[in-house]
mmCIF entry with sequence, helices, sheets and N, C-alpha, C, O atoms, coordinates in Angstrom:
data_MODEL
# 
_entry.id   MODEL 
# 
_entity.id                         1 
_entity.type                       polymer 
_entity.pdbx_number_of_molecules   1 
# 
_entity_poly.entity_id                      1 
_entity_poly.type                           'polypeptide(L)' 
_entity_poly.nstd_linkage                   no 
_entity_poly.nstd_monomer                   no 
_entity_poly.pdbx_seq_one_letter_code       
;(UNK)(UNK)(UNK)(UNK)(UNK)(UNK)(UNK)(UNK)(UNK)(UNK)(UNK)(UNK)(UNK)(UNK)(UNK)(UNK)
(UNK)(UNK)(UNK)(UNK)(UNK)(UNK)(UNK)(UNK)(UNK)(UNK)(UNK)(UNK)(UNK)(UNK)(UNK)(UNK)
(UNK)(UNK)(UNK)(UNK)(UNK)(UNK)(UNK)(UNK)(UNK)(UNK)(UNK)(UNK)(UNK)(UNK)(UNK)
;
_entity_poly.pdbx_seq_one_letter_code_can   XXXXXXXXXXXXXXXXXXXXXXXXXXXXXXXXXXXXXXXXXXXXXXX 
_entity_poly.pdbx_strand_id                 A 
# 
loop_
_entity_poly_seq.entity_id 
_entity_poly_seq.num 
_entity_poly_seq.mon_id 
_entity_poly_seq.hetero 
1 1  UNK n 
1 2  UNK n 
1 3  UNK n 
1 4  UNK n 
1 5  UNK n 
1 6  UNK n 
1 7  UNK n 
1 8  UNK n 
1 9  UNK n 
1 10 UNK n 
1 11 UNK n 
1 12 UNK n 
1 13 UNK n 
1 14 UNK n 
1 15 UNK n 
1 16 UNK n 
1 17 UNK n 
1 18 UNK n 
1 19 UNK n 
1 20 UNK n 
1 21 UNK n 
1 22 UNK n 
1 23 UNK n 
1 24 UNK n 
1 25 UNK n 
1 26 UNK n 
1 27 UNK n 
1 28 UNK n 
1 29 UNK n 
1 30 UNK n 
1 31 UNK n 
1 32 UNK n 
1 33 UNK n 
1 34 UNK n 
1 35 UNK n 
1 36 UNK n 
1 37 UNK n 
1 38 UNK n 
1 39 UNK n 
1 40 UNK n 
1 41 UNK n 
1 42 UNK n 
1 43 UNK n 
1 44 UNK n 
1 45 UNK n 
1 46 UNK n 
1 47 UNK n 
# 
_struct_asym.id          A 
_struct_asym.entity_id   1 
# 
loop_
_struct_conf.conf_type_id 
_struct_conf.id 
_struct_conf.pdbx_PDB_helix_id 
_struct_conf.beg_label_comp_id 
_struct_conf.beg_label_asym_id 
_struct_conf.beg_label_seq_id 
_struct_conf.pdbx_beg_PDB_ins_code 
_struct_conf.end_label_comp_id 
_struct_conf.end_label_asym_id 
_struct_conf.end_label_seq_id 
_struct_conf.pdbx_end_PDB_ins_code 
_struct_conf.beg_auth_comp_id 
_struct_conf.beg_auth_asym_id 
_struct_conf.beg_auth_seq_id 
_struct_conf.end_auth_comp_id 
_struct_conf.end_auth_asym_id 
_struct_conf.end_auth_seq_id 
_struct_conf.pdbx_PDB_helix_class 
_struct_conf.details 
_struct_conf.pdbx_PDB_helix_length 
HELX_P HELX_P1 AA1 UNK A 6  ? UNK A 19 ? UNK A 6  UNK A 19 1 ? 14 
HELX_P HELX_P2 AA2 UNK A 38 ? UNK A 40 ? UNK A 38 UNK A 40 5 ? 3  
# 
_struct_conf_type.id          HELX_P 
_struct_conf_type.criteria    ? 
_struct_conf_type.reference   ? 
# 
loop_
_atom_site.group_PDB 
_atom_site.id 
_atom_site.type_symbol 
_atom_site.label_atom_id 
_atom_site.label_alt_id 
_atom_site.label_comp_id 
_atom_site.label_asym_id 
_atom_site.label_entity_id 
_atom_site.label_seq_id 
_atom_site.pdbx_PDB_ins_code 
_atom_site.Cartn_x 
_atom_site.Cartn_y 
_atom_site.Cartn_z 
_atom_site.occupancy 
_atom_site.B_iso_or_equiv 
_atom_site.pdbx_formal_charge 
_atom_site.auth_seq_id 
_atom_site.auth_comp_id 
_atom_site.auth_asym_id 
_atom_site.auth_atom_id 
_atom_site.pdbx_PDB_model_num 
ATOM 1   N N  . UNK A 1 1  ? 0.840  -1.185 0.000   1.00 0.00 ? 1  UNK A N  1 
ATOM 2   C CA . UNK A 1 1  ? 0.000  0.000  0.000   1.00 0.00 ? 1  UNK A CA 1 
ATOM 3   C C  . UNK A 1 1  ? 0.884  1.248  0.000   1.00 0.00 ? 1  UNK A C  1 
ATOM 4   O O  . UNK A 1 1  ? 2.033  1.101  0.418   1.00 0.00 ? 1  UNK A O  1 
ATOM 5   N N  . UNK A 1 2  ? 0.509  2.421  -0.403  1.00 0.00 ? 2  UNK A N  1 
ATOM 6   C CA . UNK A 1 2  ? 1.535  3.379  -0.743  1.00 0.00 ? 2  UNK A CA 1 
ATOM 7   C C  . UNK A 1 2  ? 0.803  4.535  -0.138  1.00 0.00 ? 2  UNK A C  1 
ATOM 8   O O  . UNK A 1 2  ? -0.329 4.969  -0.350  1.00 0.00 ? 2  UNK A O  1 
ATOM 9   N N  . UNK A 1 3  ? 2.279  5.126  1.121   1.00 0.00 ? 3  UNK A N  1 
ATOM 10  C CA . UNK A 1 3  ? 1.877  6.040  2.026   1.00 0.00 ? 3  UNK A CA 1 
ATOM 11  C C  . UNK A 1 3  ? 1.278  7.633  1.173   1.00 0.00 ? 3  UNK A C  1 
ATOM 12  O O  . UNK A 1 3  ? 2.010  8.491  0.681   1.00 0.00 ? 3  UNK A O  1 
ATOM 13  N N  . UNK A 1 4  ? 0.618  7.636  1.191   1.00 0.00 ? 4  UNK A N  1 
ATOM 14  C CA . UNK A 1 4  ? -0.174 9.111  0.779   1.00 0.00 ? 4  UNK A CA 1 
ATOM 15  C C  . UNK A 1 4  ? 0.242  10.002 0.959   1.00 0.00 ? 4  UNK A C  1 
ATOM 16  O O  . UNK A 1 4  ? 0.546  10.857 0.127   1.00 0.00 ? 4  UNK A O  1 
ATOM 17  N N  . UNK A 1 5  ? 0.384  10.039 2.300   1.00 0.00 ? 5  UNK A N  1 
ATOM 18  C CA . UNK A 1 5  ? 1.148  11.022 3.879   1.00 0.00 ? 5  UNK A CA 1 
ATOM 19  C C  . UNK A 1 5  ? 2.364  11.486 3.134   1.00 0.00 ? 5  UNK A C  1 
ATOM 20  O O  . UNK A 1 5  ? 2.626  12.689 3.134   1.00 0.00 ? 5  UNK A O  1 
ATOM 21  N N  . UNK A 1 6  ? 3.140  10.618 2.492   1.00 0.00 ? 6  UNK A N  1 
ATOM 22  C CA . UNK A 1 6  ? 5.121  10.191 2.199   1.00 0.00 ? 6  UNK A CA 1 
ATOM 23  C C  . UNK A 1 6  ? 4.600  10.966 1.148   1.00 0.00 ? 6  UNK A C  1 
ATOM 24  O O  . UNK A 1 6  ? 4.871  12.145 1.378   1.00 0.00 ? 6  UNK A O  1 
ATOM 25  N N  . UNK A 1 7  ? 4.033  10.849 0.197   1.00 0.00 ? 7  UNK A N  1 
ATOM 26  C CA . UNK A 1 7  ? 3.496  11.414 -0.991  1.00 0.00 ? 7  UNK A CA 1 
ATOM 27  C C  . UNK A 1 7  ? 3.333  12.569 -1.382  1.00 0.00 ? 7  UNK A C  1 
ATOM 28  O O  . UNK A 1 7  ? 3.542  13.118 -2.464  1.00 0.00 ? 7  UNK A O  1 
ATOM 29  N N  . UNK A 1 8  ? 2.785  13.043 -0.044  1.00 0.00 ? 8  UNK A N  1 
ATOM 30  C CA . UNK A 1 8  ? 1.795  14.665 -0.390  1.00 0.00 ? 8  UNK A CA 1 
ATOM 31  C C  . UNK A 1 8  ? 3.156  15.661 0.352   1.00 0.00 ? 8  UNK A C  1 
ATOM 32  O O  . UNK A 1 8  ? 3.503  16.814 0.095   1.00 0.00 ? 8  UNK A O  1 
ATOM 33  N N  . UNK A 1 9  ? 3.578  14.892 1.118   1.00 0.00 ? 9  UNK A N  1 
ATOM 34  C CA . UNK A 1 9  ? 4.681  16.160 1.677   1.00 0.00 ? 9  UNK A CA 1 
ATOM 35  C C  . UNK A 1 9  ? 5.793  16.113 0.879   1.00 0.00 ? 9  UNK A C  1 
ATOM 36  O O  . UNK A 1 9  ? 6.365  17.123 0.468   1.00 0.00 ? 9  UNK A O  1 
ATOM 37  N N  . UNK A 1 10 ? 6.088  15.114 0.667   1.00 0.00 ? 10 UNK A N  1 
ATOM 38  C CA . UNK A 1 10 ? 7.292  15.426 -0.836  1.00 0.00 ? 10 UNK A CA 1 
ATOM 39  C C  . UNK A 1 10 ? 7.115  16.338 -1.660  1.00 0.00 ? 10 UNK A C  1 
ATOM 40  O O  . UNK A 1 10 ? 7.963  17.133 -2.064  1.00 0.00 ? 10 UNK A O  1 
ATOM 41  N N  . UNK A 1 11 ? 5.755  16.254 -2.015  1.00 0.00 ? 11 UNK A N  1 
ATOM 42  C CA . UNK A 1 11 ? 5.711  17.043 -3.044  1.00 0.00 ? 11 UNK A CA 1 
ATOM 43  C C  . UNK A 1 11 ? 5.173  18.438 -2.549  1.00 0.00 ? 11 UNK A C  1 
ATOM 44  O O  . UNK A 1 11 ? 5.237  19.195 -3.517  1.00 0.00 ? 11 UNK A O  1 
ATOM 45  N N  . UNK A 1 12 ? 4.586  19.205 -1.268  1.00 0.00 ? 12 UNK A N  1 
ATOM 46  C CA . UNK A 1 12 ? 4.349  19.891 -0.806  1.00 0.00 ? 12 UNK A CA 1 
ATOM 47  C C  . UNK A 1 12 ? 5.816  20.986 -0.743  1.00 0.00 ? 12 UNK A C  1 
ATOM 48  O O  . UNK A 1 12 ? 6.012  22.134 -1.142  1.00 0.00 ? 12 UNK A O  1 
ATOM 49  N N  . UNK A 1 13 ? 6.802  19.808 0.079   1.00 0.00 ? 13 UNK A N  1 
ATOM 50  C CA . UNK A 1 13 ? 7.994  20.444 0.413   1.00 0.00 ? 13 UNK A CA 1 
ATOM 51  C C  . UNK A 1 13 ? 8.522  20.949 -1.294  1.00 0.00 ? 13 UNK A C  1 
ATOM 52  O O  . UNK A 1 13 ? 8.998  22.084 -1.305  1.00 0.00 ? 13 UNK A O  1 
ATOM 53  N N  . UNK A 1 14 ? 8.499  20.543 -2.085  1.00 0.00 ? 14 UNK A N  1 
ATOM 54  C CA . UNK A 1 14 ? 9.509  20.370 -3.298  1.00 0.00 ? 14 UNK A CA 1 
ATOM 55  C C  . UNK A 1 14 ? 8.569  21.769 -4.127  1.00 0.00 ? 14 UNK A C  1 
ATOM 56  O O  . UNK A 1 14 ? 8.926  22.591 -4.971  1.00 0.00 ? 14 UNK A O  1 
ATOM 57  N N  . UNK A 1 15 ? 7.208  21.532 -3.392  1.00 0.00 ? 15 UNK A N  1 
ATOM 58  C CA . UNK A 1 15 ? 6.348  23.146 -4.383  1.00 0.00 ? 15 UNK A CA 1 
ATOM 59  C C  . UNK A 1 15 ? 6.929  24.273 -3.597  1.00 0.00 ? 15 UNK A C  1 
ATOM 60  O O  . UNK A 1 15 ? 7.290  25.362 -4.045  1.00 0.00 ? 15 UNK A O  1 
ATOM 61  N N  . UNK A 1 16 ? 6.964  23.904 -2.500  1.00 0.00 ? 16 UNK A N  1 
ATOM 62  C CA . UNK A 1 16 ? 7.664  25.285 -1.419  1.00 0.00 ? 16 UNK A CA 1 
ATOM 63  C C  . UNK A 1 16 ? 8.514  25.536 -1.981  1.00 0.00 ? 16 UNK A C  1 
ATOM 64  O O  . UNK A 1 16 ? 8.536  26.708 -2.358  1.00 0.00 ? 16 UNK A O  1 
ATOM 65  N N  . UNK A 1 17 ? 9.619  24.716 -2.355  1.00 0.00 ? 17 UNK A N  1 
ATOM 66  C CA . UNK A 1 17 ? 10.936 25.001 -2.726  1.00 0.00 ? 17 UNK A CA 1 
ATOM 67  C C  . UNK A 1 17 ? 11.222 25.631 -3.919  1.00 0.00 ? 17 UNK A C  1 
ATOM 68  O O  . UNK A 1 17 ? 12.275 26.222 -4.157  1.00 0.00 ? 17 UNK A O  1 
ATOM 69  N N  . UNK A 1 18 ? 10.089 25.480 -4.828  1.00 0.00 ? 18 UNK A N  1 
ATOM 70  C CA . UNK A 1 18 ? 9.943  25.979 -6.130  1.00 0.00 ? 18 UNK A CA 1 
ATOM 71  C C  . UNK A 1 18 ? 9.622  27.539 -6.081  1.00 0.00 ? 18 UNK A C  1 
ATOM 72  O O  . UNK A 1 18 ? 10.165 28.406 -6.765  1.00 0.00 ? 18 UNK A O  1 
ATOM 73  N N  . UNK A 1 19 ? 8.503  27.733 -5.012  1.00 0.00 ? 19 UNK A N  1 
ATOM 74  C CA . UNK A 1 19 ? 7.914  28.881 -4.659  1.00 0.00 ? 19 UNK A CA 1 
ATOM 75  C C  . UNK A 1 19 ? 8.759  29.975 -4.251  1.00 0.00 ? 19 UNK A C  1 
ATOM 76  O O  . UNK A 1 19 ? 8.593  31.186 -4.393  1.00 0.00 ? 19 UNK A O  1 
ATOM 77  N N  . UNK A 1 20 ? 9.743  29.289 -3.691  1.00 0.00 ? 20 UNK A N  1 
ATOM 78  C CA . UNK A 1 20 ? 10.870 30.243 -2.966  1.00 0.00 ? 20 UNK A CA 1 
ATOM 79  C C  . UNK A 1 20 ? 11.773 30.578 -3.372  1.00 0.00 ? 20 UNK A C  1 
ATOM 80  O O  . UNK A 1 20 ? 12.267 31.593 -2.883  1.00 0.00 ? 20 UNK A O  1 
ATOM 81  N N  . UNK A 1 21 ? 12.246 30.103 -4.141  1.00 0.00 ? 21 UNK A N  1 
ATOM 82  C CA . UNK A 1 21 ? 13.313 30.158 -5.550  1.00 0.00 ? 21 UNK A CA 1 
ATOM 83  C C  . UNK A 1 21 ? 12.824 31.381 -6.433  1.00 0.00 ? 21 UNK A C  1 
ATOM 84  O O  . UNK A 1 21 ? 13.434 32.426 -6.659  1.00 0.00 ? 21 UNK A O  1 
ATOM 85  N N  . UNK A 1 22 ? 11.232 30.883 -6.994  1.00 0.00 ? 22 UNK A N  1 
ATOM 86  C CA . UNK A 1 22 ? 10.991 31.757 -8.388  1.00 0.00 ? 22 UNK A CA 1 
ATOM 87  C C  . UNK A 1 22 ? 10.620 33.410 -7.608  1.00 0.00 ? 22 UNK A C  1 
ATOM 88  O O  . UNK A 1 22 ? 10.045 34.252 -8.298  1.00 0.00 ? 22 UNK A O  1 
ATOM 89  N N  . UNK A 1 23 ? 10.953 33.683 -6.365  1.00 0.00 ? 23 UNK A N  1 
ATOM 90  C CA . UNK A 1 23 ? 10.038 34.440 -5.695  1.00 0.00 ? 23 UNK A CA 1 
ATOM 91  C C  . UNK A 1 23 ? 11.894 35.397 -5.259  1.00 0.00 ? 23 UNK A C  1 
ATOM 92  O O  . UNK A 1 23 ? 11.906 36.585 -4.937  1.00 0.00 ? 23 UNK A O  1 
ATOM 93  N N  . UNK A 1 24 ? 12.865 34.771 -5.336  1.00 0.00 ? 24 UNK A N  1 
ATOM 94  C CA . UNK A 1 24 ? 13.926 35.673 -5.259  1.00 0.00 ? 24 UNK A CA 1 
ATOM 95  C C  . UNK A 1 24 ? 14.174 36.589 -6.175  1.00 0.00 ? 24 UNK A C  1 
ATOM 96  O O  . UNK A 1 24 ? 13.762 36.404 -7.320  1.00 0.00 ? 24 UNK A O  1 
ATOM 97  N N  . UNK A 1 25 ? 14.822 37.634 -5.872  1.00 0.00 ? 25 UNK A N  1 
ATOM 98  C CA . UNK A 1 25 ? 15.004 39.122 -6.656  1.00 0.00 ? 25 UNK A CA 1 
ATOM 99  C C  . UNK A 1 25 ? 16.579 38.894 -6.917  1.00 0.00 ? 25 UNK A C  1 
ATOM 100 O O  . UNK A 1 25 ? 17.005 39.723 -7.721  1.00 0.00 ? 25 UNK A O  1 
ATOM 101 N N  . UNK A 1 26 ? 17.538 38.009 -6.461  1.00 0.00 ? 26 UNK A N  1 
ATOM 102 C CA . UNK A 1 26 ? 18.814 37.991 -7.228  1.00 0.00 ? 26 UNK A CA 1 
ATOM 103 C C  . UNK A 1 26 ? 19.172 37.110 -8.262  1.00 0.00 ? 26 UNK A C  1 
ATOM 104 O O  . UNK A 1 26 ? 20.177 36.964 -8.958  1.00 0.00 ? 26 UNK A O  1 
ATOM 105 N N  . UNK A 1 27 ? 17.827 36.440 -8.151  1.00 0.00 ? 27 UNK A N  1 
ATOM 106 C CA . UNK A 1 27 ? 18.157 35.177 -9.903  1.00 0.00 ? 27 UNK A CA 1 
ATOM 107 C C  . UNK A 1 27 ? 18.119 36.119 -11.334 1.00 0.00 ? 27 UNK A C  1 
ATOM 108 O O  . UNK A 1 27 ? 18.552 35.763 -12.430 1.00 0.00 ? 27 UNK A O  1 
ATOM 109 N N  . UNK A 1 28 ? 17.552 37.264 -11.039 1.00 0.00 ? 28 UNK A N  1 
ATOM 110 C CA . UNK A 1 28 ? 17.118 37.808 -12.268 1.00 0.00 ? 28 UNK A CA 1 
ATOM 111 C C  . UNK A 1 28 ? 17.995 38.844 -12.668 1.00 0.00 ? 28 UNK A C  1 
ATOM 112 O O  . UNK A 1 28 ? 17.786 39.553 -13.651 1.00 0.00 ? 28 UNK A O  1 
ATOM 113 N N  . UNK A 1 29 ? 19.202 38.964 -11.746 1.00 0.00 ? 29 UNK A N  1 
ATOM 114 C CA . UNK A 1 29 ? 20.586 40.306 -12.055 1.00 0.00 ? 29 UNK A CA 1 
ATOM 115 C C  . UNK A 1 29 ? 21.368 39.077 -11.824 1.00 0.00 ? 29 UNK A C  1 
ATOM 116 O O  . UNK A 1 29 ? 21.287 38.126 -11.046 1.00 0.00 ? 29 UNK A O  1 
ATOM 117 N N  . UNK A 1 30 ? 22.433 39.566 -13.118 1.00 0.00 ? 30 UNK A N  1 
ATOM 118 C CA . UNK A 1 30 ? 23.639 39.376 -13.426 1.00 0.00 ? 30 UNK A CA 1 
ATOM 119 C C  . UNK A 1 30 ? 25.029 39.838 -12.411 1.00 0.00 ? 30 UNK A C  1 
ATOM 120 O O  . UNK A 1 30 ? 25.263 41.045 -12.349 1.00 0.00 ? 30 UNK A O  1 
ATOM 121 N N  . UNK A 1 31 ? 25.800 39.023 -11.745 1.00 0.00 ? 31 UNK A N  1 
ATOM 122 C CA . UNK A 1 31 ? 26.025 39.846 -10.810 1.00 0.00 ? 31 UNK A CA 1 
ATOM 123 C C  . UNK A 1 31 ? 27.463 40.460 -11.727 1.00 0.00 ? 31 UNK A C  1 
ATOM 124 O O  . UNK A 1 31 ? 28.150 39.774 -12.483 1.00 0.00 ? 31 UNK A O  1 
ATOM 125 N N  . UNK A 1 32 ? 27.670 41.952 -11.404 1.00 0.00 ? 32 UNK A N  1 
ATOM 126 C CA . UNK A 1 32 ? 28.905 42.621 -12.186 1.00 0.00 ? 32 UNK A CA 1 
ATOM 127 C C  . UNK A 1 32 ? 28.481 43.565 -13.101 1.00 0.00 ? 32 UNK A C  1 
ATOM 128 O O  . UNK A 1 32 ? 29.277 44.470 -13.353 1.00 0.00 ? 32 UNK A O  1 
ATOM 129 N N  . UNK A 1 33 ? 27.310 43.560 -13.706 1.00 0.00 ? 33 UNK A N  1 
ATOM 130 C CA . UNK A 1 33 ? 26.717 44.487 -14.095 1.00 0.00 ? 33 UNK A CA 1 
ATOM 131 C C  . UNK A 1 33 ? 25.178 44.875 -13.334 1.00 0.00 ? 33 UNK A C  1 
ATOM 132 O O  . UNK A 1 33 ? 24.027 44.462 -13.472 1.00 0.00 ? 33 UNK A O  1 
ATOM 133 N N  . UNK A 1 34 ? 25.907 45.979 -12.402 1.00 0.00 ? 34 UNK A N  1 
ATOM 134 C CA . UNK A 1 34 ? 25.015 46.732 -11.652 1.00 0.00 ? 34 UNK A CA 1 
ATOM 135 C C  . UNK A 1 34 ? 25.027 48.054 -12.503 1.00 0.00 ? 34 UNK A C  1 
ATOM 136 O O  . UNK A 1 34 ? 23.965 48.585 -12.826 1.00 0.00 ? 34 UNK A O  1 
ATOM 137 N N  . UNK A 1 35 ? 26.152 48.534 -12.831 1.00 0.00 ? 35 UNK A N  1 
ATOM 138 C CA . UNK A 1 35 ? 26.500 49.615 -13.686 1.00 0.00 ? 35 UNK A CA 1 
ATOM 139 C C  . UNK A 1 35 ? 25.777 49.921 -15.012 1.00 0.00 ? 35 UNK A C  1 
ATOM 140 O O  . UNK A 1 35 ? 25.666 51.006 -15.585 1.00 0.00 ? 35 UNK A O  1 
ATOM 141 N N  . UNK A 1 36 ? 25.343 48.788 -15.341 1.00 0.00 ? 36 UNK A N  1 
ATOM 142 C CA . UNK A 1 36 ? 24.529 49.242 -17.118 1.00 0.00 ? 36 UNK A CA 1 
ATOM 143 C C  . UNK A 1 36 ? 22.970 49.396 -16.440 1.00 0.00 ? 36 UNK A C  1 
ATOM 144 O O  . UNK A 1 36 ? 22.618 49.034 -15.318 1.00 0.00 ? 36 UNK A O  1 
ATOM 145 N N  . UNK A 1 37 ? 22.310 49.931 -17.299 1.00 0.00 ? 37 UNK A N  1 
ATOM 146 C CA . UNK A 1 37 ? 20.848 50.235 -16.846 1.00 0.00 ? 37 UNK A CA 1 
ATOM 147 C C  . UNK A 1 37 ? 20.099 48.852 -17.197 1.00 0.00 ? 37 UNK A C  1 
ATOM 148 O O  . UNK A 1 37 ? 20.517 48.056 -18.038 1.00 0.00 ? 37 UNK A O  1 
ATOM 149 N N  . UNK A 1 38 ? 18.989 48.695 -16.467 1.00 0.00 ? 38 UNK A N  1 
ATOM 150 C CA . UNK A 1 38 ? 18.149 47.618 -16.645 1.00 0.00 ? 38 UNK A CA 1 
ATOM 151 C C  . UNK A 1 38 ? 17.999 47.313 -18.137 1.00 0.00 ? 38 UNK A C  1 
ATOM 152 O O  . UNK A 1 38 ? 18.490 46.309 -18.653 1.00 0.00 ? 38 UNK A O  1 
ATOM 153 N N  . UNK A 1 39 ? 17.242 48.301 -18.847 1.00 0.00 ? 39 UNK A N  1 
ATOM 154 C CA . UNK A 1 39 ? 16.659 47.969 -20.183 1.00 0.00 ? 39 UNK A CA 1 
ATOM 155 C C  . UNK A 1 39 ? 17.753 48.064 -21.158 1.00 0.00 ? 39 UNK A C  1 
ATOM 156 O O  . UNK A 1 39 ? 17.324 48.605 -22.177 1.00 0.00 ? 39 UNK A O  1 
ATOM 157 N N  . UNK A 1 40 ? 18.871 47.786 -21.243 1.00 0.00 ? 40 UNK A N  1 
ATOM 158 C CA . UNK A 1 40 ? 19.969 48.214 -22.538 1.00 0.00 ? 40 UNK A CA 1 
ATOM 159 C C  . UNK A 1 40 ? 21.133 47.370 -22.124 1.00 0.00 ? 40 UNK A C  1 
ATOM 160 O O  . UNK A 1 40 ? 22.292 47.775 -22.212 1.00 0.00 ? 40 UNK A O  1 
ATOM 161 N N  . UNK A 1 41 ? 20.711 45.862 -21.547 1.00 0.00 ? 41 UNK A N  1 
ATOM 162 C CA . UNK A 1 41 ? 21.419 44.985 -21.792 1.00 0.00 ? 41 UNK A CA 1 
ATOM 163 C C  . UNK A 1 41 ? 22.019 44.462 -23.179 1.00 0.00 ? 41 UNK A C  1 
ATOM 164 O O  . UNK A 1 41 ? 21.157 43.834 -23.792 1.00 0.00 ? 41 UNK A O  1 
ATOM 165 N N  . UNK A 1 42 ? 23.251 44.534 -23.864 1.00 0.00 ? 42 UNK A N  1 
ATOM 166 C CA . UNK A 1 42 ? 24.108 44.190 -24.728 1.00 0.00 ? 42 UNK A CA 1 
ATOM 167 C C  . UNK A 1 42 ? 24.977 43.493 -24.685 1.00 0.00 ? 42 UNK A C  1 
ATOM 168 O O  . UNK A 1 42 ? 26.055 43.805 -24.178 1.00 0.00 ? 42 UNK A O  1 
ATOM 169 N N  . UNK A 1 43 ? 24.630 41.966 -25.399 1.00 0.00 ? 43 UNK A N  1 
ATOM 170 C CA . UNK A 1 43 ? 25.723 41.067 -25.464 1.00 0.00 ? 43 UNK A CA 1 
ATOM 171 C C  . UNK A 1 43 ? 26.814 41.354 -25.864 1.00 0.00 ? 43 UNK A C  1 
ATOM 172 O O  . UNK A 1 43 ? 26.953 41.803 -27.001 1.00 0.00 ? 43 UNK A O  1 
ATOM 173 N N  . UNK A 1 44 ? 28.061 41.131 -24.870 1.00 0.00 ? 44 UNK A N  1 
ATOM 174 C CA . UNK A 1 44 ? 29.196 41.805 -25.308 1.00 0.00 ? 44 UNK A CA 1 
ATOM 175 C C  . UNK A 1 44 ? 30.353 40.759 -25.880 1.00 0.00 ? 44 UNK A C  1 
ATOM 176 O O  . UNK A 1 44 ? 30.736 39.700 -25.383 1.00 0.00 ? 44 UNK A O  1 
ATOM 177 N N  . UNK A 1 45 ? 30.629 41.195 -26.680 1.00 0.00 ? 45 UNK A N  1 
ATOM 178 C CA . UNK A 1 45 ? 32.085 40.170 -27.518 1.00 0.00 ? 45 UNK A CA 1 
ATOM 179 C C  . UNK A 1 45 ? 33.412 40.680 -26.905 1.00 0.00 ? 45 UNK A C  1 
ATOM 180 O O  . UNK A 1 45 ? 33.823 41.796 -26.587 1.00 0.00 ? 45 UNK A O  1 
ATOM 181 N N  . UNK A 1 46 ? 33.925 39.419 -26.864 1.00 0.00 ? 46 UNK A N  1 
ATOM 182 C CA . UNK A 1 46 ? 35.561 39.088 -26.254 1.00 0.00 ? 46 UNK A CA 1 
ATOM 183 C C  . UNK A 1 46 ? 36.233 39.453 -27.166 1.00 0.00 ? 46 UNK A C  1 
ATOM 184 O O  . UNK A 1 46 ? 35.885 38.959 -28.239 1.00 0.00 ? 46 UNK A O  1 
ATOM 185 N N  . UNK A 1 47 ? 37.225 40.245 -27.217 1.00 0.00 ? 47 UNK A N  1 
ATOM 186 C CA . UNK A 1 47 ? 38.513 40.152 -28.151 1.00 0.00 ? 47 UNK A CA 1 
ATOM 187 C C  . UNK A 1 47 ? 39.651 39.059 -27.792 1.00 0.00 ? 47 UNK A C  1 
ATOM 188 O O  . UNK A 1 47 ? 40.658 38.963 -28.494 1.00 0.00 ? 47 UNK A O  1 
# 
């Protein structure tokens, strides 16, 4: 028989974890460019 209980909190814990992640404000800056403005990001080439 297959615990339900084992079931629902796995996956409870693992939505939290998702929730808390997509809900941070430093995944979405690049860190090192604080200096360029938000909207006029430019892929830059290596010499």
């Amino acid at each position: 028989m297959v615990d339900y209980f084992a079931i629902g909190l796995t996956h409870l814990l693992l939505g939290l974890a998702a929730w808390r992640l997509m809900r941070r404000d430093d995944l979405d800056r690049d860190p090192g460019n604080e200096d360029e403005p938000v909207g006029r990001k430019v892929a830059r080439r290596r010499a």
